[in-house]
PAMAR-916869 format. One line per 4 residues: number of its first residue (from 1); their letters; for each residue x, y, z of N, C-alpha, C, O. Coordinates in steps of 0.02 Angstrom, whole numbers, plus 32768, in hexadecimal, padded with zeros to 4 digits. Layout:
% PAMAR-916869
NUM	A	X/Y/Z/X/Y/Z/X/Y/Z/X/Y/Z | ...
% end
This chain:
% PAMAR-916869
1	XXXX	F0BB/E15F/F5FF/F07B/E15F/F5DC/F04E/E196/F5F7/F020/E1B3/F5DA | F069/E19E/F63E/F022/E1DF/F655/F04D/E22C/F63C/F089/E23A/F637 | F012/E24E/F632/F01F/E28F/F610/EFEC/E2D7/F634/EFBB/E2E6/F611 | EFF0/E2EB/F653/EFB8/E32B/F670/EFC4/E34F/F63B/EFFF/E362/F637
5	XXXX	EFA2/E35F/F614/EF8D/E37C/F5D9/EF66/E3BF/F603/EF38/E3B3/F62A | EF7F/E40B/F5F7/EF6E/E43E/F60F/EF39/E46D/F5F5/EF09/E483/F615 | EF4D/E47C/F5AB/EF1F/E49B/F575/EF00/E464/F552/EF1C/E441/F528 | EEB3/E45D/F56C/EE99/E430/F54E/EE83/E434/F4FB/EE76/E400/F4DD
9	XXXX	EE81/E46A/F4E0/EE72/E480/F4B9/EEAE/E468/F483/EEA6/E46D/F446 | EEED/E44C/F4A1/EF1A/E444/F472/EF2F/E3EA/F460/EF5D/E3D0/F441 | EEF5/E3CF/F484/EEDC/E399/F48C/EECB/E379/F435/EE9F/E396/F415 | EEE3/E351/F41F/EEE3/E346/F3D4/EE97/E310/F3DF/EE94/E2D4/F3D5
13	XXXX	EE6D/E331/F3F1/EE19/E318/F40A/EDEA/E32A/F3D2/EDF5/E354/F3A6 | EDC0/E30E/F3D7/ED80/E323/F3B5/ED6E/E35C/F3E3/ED92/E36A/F413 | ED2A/E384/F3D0/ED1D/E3C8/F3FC/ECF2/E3AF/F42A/ECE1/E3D4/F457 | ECDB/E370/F427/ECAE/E34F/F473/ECBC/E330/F4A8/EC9B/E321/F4D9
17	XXXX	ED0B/E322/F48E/ED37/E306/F4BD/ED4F/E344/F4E7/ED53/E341/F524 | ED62/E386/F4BE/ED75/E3BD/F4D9/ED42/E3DB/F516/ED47/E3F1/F550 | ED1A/E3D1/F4EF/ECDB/E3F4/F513/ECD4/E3C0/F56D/ECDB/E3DA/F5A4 | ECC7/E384/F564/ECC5/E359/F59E/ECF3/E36D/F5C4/ECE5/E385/F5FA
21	XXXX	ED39/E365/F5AD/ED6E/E388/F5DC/ED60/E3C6/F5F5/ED5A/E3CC/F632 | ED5A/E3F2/F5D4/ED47/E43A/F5E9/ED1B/E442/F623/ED24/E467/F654 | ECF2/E423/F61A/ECBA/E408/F655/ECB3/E3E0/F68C/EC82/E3D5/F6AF | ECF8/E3C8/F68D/ED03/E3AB/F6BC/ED34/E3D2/F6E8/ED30/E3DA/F725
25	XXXX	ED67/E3EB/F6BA/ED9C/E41F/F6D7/ED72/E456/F6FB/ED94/E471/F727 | ED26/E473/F6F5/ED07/E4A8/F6FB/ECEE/E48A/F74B/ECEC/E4A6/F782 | ECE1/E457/F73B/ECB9/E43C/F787/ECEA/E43B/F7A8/ECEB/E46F/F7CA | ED20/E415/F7B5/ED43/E400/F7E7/ED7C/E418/F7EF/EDA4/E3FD/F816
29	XXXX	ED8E/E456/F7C7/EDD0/E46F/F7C9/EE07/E450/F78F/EE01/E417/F778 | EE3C/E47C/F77D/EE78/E467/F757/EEA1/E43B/F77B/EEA4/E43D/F7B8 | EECB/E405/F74E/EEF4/E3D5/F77B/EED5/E3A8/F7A5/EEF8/E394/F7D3 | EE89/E38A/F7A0/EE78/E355/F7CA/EE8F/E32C/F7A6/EEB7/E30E/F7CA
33	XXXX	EE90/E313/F76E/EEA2/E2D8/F740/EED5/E2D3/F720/EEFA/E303/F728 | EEEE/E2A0/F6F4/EF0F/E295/F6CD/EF04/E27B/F69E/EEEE/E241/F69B | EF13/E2A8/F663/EF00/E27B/F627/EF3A/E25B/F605/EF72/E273/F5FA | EF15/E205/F5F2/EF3D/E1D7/F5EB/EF61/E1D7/F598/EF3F/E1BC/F56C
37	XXXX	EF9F/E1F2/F586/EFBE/E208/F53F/EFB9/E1B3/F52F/EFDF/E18C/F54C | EF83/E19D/F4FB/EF86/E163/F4DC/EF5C/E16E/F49A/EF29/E191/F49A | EF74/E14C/F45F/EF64/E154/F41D/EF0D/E137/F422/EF02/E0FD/F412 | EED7/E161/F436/EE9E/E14A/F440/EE76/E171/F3FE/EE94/E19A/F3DB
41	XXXX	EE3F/E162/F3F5/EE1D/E19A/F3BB/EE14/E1DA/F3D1/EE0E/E1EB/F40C | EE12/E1F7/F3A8/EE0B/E24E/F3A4/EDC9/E247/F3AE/EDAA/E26E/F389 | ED9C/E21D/F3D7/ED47/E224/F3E1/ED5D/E202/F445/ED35/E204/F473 | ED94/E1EE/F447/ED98/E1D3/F48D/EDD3/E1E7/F4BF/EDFD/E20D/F4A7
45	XXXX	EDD7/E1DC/F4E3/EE01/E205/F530/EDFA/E1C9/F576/EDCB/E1B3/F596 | EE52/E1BD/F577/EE42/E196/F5CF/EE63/E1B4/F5ED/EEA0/E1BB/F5E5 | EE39/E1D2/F621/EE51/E1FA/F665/EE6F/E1C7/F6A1/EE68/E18A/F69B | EE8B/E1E2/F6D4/EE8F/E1AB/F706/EE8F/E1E0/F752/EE8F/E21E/F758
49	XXXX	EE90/E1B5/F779/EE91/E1EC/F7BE/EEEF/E1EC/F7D9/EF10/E1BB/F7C7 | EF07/E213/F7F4/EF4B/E21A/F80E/EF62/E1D4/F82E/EF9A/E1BD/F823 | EF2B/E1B0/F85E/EF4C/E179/F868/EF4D/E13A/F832/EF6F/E107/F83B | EF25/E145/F7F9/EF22/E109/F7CA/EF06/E0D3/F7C5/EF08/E0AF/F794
53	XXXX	EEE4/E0C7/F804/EEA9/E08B/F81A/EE74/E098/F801/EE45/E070/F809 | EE6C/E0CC/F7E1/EE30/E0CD/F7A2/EE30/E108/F771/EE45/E141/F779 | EE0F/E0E6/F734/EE15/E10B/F6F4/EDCF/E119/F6D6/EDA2/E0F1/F6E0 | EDC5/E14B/F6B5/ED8A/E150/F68B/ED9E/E154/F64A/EDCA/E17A/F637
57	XXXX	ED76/E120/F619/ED83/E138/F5B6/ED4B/E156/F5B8/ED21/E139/F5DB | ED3A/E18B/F59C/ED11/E1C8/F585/ED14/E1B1/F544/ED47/E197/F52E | ECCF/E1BB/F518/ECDB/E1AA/F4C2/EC85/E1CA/F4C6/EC57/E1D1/F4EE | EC97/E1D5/F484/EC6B/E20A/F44E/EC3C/E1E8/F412/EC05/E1F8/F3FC
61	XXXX	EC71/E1A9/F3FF/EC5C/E188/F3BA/EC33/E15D/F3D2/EC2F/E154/F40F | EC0F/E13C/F3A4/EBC6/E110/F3AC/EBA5/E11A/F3E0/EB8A/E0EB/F3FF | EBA2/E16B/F3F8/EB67/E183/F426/EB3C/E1B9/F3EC/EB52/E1C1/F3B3 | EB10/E1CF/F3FB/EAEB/E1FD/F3F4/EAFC/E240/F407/EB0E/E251/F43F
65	XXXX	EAF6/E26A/F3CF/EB18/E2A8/F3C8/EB0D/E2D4/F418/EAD6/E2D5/F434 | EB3E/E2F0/F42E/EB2F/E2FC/F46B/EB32/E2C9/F495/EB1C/E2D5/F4CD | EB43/E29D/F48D/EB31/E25D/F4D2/EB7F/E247/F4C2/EB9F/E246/F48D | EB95/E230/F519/EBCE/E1F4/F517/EBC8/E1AD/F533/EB9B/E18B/F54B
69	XXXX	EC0A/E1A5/F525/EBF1/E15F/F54A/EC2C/E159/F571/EC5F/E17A/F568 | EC1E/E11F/F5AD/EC60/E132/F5D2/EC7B/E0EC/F601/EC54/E0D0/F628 | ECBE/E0D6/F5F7/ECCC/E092/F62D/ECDF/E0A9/F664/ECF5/E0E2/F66D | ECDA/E089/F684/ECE8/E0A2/F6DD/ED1D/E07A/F6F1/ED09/E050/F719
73	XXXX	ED4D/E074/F6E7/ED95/E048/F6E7/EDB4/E030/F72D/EDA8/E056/F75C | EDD4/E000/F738/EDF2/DFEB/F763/EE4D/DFDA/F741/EE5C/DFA0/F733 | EE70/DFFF/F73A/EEAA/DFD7/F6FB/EED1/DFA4/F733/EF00/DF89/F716 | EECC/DF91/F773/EEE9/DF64/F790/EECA/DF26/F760/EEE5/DF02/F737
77	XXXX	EE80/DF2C/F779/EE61/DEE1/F77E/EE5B/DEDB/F729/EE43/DEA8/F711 | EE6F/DF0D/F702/EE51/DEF8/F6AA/EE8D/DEE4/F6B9/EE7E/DEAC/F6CD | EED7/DEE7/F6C1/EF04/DECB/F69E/EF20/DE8E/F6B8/EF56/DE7A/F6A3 | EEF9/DE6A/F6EE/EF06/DE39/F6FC/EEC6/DE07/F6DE/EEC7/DDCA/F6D6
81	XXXX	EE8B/DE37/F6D0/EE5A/DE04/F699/EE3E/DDD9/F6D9/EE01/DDE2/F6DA | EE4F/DDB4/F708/EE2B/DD91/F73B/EDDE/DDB0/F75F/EDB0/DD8C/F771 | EDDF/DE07/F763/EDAB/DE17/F786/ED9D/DE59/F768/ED96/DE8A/F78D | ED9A/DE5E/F72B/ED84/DE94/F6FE/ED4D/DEBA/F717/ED1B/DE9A/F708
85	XXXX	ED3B/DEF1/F737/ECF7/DF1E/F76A/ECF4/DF5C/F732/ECDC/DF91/F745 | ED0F/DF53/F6E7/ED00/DF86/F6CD/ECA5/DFA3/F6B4/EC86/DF86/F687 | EC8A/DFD8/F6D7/EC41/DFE0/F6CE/EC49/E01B/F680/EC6D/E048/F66B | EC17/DFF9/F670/EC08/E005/F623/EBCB/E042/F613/EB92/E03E/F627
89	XXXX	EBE2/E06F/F5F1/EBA2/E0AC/F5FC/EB82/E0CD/F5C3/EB99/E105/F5B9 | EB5A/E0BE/F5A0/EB50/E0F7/F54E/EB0E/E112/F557/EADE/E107/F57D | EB1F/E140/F51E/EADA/E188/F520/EAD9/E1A3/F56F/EAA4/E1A5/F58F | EB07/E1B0/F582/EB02/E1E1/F5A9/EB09/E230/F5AD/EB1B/E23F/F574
93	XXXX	EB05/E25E/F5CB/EAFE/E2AF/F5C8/EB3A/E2BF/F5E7/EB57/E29F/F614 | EB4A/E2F4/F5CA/EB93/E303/F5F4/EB94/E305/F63B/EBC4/E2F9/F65F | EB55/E317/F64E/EB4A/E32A/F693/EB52/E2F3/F6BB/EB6D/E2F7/F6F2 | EB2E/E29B/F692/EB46/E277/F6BD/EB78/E257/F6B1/EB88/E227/F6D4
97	XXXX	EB9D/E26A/F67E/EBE5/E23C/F68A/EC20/E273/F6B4/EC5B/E267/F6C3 | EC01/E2A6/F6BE/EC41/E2D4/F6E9/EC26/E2B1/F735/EC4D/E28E/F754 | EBF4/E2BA/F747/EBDE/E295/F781/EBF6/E247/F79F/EC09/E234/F7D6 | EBEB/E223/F75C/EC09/E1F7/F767/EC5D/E1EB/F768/EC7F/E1D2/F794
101	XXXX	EC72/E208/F727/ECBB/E212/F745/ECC0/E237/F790/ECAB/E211/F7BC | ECCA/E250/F79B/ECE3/E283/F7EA/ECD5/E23F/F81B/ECFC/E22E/F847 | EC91/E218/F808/EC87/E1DA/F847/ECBD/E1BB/F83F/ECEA/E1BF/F869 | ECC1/E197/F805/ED04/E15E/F7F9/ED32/E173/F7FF/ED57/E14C/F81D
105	XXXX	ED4F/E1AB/F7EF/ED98/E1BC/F7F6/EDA3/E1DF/F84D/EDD2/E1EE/F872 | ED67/E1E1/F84E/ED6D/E201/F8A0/ED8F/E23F/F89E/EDBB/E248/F8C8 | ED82/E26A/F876/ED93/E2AB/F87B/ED65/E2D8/F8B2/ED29/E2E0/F8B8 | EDB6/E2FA/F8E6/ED81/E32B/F90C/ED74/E374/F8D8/ED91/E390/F8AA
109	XXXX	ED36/E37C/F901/ED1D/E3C1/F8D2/ED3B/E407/F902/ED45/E402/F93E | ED46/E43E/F8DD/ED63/E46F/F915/ED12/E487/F931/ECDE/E48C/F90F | ED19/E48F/F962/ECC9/E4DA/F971/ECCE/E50D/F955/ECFC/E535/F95A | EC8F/E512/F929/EC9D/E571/F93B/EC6B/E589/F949/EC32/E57E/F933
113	XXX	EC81/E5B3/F975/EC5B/E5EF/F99B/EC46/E612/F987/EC65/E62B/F959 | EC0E/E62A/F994/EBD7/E65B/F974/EBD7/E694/F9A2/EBAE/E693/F9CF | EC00/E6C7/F99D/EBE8/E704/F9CF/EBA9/E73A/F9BF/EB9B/E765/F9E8
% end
């Protein structure tokens, strides 16, 4: 089911889904994530981190143009349904759902140096 999808652009996405990715790939480098190959809408995207102890769905639809909305996933505890910690997020700016993804997925950021 997992798929690292390279050229995002070839991503069968809406262009805001493209765009979020792009922006996330821009902050934290190529290859922090994985995007999850599942029949989701062409307005939505679930990423996950390398170890898989957490996921983000990214979605476009029933937000406000420019705005997403975003779950902050646990897929252990959803698929056992006993202790579901999924946090729930809409009308947000790209700025803070890249922020917030990189927290949840615990992506390190590279430095860069300013000479």
């Amino acid at each position: 089911m997992r798929k690292g999808h390279r050229n995002i652009w070839a991503l069968a996405k809406h262009p805001s889904i493209k765009r979020i990715l792009l922006r996330l790939e821009q902050k934290v480098g190529p290859g922090k994530v994985i995007i999850l190959n599942e029949a989701l809408d062409e307005k939505a995207i679930r990423i996950t981190s390398y170890s898989g102890e957490a996921s983000a769905y990214i979605y476009s639809y029933a937000q406000t143009e420019g705005r997403y909305g975003l779950d902050l996933e646990h897929p252990a505890l959803i698929e056992t349904d006993l202790n579901d910690q999924t946090k729930h997020h809409n009308e947000l700016t790209s700025d803070q759902v890249i922020r917030l993804v990189i927290s949840h997925l615990e992506i390190r950021q590279e430095l860069q140096l300013i000479s």
